[in-house]
N, C-alpha and C positions, 0 to 999 in steps of 0.2 A: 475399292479398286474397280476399274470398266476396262471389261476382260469380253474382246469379239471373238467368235469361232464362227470359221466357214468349213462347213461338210458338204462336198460332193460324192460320198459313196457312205453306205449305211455302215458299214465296219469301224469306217471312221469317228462317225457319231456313236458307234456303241462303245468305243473305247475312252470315249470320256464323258459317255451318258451319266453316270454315277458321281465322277468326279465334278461334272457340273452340279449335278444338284446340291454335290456337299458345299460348291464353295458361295450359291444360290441361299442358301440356309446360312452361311459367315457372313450371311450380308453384304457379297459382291456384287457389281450391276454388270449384266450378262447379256451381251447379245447374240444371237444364233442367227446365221445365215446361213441359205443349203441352196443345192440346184437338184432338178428333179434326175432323182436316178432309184431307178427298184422299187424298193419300200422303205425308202429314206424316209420320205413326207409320213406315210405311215404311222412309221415309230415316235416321229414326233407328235402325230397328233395322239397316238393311244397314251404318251407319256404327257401329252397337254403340256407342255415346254413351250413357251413361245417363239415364233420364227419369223423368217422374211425367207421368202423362195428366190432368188432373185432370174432364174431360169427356169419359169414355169414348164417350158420345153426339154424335152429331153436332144439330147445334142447329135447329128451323124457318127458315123464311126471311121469316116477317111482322115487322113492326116492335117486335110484343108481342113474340115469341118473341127477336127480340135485346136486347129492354131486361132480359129475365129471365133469358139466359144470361150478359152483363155484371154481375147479383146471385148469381149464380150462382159467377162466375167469382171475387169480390171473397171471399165464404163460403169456398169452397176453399182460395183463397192465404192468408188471411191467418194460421191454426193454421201452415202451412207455412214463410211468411214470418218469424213468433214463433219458430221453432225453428230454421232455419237460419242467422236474423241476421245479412244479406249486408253487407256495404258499399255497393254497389252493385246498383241493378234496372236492367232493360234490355227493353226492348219495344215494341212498337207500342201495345197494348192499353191501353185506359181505365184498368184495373184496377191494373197499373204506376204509373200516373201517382199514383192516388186513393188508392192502399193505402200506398205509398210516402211521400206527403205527409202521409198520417195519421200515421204512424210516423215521420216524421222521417229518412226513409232516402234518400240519395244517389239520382237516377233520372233514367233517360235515356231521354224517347221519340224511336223511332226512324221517318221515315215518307219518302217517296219521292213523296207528291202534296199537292199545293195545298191548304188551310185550304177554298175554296172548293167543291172536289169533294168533301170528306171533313169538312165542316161539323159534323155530327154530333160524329162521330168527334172532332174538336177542341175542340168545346163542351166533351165531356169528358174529353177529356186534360189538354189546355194551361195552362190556368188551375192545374191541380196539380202537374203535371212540373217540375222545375230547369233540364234542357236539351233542348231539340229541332235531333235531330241531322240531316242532312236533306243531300240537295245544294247545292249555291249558287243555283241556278235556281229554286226552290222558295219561293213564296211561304207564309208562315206567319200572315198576317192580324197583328194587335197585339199578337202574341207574338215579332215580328222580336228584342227585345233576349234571348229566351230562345236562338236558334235559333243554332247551330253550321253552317254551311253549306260543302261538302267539295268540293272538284273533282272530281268523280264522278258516280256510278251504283249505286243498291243493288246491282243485277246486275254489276255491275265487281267485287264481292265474293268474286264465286266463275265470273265468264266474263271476268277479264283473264287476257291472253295466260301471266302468271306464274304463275296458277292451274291456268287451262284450256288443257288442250291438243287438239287438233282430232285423233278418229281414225278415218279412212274406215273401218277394217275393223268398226268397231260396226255398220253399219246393213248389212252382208252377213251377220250374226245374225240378222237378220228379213226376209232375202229381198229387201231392198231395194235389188236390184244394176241398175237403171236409174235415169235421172234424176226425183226424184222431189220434191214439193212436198208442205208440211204444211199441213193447214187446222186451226184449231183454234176450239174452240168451248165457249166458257165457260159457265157457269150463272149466270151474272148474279143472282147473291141476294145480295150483301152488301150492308152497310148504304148505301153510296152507290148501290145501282144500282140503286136504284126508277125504275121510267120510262126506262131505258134499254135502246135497241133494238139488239139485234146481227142476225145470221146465220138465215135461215130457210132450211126447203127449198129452196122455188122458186129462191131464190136462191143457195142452193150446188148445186142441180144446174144451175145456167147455171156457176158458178165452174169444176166439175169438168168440163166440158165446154171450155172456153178451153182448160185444162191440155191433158186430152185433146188437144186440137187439135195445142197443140204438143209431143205425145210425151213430156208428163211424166207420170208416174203420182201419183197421189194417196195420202197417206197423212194420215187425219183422228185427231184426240184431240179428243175430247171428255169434259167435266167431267160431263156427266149422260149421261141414256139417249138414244140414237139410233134412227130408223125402220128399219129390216130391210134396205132396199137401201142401204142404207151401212155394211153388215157386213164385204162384201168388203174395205172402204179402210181398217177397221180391224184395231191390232195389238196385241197384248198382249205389252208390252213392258215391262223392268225403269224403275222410276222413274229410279233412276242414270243411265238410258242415252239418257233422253230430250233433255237438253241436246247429246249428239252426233247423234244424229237430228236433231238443226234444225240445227247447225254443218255436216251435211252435205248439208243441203236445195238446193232451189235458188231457193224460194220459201217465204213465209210469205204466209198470207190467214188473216186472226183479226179475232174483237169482243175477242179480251184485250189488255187495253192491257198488261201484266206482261209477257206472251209478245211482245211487239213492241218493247218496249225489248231484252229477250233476244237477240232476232234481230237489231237494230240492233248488239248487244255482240259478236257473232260478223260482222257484216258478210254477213249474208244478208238480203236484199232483204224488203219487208213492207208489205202494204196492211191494217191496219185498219179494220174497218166497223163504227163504232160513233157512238152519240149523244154519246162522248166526244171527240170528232175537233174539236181546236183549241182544247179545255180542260183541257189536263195537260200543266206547265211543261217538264217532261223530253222528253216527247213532241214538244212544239212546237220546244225546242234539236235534238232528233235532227232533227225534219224541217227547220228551215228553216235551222240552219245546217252540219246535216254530209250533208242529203239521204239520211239514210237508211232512212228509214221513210215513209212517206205514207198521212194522216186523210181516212177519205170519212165524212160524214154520211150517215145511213139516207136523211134526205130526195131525196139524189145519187146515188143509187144506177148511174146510167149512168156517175159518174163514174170508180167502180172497174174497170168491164170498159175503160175508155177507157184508164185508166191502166196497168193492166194487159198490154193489148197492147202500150203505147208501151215498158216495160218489156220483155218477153218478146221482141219484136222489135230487143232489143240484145244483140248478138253476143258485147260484151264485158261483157255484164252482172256477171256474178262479177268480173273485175279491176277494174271499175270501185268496185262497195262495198266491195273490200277495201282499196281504194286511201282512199277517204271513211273507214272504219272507223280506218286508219292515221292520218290525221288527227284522228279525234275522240279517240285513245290518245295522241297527242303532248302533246293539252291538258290530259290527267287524272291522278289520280293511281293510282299503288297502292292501292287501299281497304283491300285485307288488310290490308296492311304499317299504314297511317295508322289501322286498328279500334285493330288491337293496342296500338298504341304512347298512342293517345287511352283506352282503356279503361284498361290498368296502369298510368297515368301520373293517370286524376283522382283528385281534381278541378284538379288541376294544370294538367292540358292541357286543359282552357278557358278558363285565364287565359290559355295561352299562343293559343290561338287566339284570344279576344278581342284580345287586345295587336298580336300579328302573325301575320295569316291563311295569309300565302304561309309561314310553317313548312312546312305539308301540301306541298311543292312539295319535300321532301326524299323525301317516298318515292313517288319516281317509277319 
């Protein structure tokens, strides 16, 4: 089987990093396309995967500049796509959806939020994609009869317990041999995040001060450039290595809504402050049925140091999310195990998950 993936954001590619290699080793022929964002390129090259960048450039963040990197992106793939002749496409990206339907080629978008939040983004996917593969929580708007719905979490792809394994001695690599908390601090430019308000100054020098309070040191990642007195908190650390830096945290404070389902995946505690707080399906199952994440709106801002404390002031904080964590892993599945077996298996295995859903309850 000739199976393409296009990744333009590293989250993406880590949710099927795994899954590719297994079906890499079944003997599938695999192409991988990406466009420059983060430390996308990065992880591919520490993981030696072969790739084509087809956006060496990383892209503006007005709404022109993303309607012209999506023409952009369609231009590139498709000489690519005519020559490699996949069976199967795979990706989040419009251009999946649009290039794939033009060609008459098998396609599977894949996405982790609400029609709602990512409107756009849907507009032009859905209407040309086969199947949208997605958790079960996930609303898809009028495209529900398209939509594949999984007992999971993108991030269960590559942070369940089968994949990821937890190991203290990474974060004594960067010095990080007290108890220490992440704050993380995204760039908010993608196509959904016009008008949404994260993390400023003022307000993370009160954050790092709480920590402070209670003896935790602070260690910040951030997606863009930061002010000078926030040098000290930062670490230039291996991409690989960053998921065990949060698995060994003792807090998470982020505007990423990505890095807060992550944290929920590892069972380390997480306030988000973002304009997204009560509008992203995944998010809303983590917090209100397994308690492990909590949404402040920008406009509440008292609500996060209030929370904050009530947290920090429990003793048993750690047993207590790993204990809630344990719980949200009893009711899900393997996603590796279920990529695999769903991707070498279509379009077969959507009949078999339309017909009968609870199949995915084999790979547990």
């Amino acid at each position: 089987m000739k199976i393409l993936f296009y990744f333009g954001h590293p989250a993406q590619y880590l949710f099927l990093r795994e899954t590719i290699k297994a079906i890499i080793s079944n003997g599938n022929s695999v192409k991988i396309l990406i466009k420059t964002k983060d430390v996308l390129e990065e992880l591919l090259l520490q993981d030696r995967l072969e790739y084509v960048n087809i956006l060496p450039q990383e892209r503006g963040n007005s709404k022109i500049a993303i309607a012209f990197s999506l023409i952009k992106r369609n231009i590139a793939l498709l000489p690519i796509i005519l020559k490699f002749r996949p069976n199967l496409m795979i990706g989040t990206d419009a251009t999946i959806a649009q290039l794939g339907w033009l060609l008459r080629i098998n396609r599977i978008t894949i996405t982790e939020d609400d029609y709602d939040v990512i409107k756009t983004l849907g507009d032009l996917s859905y209407p040309f994609t086969k199947t949208i593969l997605c958790p079960e929580v996930c609303a898809v708007g009028k495209w529900e009869h398209k939509k594949i719905g999984y007992a999971g979490y993108m991030k269960l792809g590559y942070l369940h317990p089968n994949v990821f394994k937890r190991d203290p001695k990474i974060p004594e690599k960067y010095n990080l041999l007290k108890k220490y908390a992440v704050i993380r601090l995204a760039k908010l430019t993608a196509h959904h995040d016009f008008g949404i308000k994260g993390i400023d100054e003022s307000f993370l020098d009160k954050i790092i001060s709480v920590f402070e309070k209670h003896s935790i040191a602070v260690f910040i990642s951030a997606e863009g450039s930061i002010a000078e007195k926030y040098r000290k908190h930062l670490f230039n650390i291996n991409p690989n290595d960053m998921h065990q830096i949060l698995a060994n945290a003792e807090f998470l404070i982020c505007d990423s809504q990505s890095m807060s389902v992550e944290a929920s995946m590892l069972g380390v505690p997480s306030i988000r402050f973002s304009s997204f707080a009560g509008r992203i399906s995944v998010l809303e199952e983590l917090e209100h049925t397994y308690q492990l994440t909590f949404g402040v709106h920008p406009s509440r801002p008292h609500e996060l140091f209030k929370k904050l404390e009530e947290l920090l002031s429990n003793i048993d904080l750690n047993a207590d999310f790993q204990h809630r964590r344990k719980k949200m892993l009893a009711d899900k599945i393997d996603v590796t195990s279920f990529l695999v077996w769903f991707i070498e298996n279509h379009p077969e295995s959507v009949h078999t998950m339309k017909e009968n859903p609870d199949y995915q309850y084999k790979f547990r």
